[in-house]
N, CA, C and O of each residue as an XYZ file, in Angstrom:
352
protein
N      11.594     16.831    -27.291
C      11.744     15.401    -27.389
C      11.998     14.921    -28.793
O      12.148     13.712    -28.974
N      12.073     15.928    -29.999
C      12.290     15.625    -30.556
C      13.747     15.743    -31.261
O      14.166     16.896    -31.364
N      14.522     14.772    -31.729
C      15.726     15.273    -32.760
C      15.619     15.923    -33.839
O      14.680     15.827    -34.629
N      16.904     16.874    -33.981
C      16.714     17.656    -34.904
C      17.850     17.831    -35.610
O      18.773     17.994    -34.812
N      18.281     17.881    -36.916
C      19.760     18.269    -37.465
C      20.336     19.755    -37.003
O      19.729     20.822    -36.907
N      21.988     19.378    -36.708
C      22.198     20.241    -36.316
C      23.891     20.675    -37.385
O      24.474     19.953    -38.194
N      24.105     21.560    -37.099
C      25.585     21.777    -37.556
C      26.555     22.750    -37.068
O      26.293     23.526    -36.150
N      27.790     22.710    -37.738
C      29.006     23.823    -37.155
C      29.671     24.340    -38.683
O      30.003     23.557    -39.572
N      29.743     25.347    -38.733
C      30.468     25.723    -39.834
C      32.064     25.569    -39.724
O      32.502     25.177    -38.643
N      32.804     25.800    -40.580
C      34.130     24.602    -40.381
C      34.868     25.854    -39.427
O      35.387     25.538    -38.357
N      34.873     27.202    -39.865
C      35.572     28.154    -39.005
C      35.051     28.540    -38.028
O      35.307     29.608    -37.470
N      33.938     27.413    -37.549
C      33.777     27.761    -36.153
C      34.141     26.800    -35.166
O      34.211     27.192    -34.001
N      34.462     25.221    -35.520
C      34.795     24.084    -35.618
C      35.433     24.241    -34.025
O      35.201     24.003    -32.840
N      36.497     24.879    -35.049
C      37.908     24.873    -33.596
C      36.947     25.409    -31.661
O      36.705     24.872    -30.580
N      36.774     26.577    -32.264
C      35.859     26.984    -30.830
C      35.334     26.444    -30.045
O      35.761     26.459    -28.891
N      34.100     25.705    -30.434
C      33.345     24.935    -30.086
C      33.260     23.268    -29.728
O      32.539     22.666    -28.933
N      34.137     22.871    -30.508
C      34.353     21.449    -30.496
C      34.952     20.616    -28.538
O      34.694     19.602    -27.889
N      35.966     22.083    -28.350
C      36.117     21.695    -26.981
C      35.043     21.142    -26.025
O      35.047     20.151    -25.294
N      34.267     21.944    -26.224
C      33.338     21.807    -25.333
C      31.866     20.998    -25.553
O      30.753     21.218    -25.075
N      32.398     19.881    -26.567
C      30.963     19.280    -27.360
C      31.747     17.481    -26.910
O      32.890     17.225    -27.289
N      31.236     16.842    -26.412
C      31.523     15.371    -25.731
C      30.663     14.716    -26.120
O      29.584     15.262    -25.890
N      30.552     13.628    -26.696
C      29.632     12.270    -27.354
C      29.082     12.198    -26.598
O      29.529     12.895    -25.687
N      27.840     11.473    -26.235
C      27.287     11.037    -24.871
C      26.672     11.691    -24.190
O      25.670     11.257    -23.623
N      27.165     13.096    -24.036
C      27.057     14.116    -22.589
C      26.047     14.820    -23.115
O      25.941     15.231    -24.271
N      25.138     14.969    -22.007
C      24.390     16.204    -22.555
C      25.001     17.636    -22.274
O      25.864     17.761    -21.405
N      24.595     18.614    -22.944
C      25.007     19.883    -23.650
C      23.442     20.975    -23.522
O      22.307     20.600    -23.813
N      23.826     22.318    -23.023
C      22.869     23.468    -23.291
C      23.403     23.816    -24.362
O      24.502     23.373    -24.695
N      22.735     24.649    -25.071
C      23.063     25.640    -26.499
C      22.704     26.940    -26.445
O      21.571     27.116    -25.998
N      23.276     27.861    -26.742
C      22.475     29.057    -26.647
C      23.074     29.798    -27.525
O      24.288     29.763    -27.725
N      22.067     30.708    -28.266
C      22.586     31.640    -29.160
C      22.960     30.875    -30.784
O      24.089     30.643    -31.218
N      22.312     30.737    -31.120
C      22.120     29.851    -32.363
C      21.181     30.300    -33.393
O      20.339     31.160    -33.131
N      21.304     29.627    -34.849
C      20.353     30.115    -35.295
C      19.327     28.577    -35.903
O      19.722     27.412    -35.845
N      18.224     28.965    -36.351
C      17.431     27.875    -36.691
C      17.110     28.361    -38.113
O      16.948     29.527    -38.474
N      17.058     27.368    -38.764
C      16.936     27.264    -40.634
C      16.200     26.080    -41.231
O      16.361     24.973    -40.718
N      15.407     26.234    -42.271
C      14.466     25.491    -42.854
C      15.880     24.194    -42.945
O      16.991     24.429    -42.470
N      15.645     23.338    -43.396
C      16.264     22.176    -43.733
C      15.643     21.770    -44.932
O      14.423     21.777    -45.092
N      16.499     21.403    -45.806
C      16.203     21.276    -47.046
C      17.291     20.110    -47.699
O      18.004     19.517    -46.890
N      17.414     19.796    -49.101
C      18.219     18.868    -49.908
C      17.706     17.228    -49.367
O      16.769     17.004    -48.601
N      18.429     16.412    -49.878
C      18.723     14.957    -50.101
C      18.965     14.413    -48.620
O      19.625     15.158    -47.897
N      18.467     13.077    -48.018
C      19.052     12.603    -47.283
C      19.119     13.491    -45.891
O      20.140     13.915    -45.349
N      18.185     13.603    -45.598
C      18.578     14.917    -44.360
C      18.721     13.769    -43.479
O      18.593     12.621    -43.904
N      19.126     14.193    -41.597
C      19.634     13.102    -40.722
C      18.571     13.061    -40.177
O      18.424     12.077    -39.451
N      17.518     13.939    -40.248
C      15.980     13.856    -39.289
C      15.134     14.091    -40.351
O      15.377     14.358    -41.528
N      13.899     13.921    -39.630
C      12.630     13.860    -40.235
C      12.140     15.454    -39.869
O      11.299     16.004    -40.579
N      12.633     16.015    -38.911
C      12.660     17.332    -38.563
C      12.351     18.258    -39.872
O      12.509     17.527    -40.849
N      12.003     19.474    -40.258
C      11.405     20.289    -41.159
C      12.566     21.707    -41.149
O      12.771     22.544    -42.028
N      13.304     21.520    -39.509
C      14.263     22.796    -39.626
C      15.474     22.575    -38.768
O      15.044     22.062    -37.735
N      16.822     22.713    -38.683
C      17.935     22.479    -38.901
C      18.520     23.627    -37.735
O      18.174     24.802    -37.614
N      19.396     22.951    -37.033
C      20.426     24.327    -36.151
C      21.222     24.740    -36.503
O      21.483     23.927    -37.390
N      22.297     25.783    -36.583
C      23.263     25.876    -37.319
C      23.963     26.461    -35.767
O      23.272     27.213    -35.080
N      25.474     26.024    -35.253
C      25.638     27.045    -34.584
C      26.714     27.915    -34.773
O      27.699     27.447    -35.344
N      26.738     29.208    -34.375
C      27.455     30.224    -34.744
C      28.906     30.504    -34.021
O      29.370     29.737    -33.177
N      29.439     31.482    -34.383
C      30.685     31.503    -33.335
C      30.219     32.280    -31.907
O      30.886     32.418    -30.882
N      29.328     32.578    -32.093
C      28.742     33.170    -30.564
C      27.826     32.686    -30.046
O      27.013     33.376    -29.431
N      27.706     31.228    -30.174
C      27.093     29.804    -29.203
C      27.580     29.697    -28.128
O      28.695     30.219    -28.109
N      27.302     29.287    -27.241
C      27.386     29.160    -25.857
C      27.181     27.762    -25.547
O      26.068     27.260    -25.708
N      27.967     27.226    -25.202
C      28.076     25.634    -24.799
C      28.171     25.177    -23.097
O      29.139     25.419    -22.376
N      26.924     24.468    -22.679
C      27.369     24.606    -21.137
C      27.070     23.596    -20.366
O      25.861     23.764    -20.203
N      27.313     22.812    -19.878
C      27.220     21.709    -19.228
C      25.427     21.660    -18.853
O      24.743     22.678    -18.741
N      24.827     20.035    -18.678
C      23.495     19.809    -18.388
C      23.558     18.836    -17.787
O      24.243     17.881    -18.154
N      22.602     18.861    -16.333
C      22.354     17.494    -16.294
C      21.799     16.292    -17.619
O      21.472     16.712    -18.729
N      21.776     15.013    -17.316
C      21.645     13.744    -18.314
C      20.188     14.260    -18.047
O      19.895     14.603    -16.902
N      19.376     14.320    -18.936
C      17.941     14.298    -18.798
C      16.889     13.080    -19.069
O      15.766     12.978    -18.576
N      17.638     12.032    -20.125
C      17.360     10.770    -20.666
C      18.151      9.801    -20.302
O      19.296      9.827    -19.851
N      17.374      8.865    -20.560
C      18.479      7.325    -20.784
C      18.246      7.170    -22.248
O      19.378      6.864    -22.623
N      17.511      7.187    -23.295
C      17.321      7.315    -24.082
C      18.384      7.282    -24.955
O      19.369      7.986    -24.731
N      18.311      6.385    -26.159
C      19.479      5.755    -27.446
C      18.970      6.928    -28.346
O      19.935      7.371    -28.968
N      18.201      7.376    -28.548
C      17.766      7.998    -29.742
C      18.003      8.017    -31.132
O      18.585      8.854    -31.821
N      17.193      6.439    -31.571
C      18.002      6.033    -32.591
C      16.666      5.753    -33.018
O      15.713      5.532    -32.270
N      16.656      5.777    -34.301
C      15.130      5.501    -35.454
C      15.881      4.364    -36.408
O      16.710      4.791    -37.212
N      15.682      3.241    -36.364
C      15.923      2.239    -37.318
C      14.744      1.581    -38.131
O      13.863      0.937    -37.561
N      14.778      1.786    -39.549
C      13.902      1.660    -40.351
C      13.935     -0.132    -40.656
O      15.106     -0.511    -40.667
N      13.189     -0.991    -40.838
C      13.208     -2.000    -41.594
C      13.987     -1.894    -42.228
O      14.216     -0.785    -42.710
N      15.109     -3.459    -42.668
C      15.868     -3.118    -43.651
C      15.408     -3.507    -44.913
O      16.113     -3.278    -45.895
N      13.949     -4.256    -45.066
C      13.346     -4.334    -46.446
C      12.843     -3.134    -46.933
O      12.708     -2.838    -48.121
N      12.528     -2.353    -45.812
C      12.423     -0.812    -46.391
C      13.300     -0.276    -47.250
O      13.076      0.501    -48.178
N      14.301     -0.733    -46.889
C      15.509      0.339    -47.623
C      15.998     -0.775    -48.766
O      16.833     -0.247    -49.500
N      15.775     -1.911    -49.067
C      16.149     -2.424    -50.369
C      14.839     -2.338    -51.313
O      15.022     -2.681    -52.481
N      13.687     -1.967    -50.988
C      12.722     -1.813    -51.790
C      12.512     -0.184    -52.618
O      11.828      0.263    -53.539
N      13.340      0.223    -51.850
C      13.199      1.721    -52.772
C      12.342      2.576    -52.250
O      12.542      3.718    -52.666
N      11.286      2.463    -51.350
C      10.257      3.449    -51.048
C      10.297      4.386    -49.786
O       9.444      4.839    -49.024
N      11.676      4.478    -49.901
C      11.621      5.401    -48.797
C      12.103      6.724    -49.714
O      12.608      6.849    -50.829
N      11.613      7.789    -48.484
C      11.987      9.112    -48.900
C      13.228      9.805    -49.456
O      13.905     10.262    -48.535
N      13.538      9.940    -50.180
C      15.398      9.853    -50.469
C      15.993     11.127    -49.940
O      17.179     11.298    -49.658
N      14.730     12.254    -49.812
C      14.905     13.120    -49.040
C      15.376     13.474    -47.282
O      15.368     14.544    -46.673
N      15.886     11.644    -46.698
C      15.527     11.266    -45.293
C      16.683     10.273    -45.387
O      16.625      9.187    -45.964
N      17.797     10.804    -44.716
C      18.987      9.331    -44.330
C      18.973      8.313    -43.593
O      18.784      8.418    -42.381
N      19.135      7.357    -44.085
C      18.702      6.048    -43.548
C      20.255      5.320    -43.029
O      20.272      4.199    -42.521
């Protein structure tokens, strides 16, 4: 239930992209998982997906209705005290 950053390396891009649709839910398989680290990460998450060229992409039922969206105060973000480590 929770979000997590994920990614594609660019030469794997082409492969995979077919089969990746906005909106839709998606299985994954065969991936790897990595600390998450630097500036601005997209989650609050601690570790990161990366997927490989031997991911497996496969249709899912919708499991949510769910927006899955975290919107911070926006006086939060003109006051400076947020984590800079965390994209807003």
């Amino acid at each position: 239930g929770n979000k997590i950053q994920a990614g594609i390396k660019k030469e794997h891009l082409q492969k995979l992209q077919r089969n990746i649709t906005k909106g839709e839910w998606r299985i994954f398989d065969e991936f790897s998982v990595k600390k998450a680290t630097g500036m601005y990460r997209p989650t609050t998450h601690n570790y990161r997906i990366v997927f490989e060229y031997s991911t497996v992409i496969s249709p899912s039922e919708k499991i949510s209705e769910s927006i899955w969206l975290d919107l911070v105060p926006f006086n939060s973000v003109l006051s400076g005290t947020l984590d800079q480590n965390k994209l807003v």
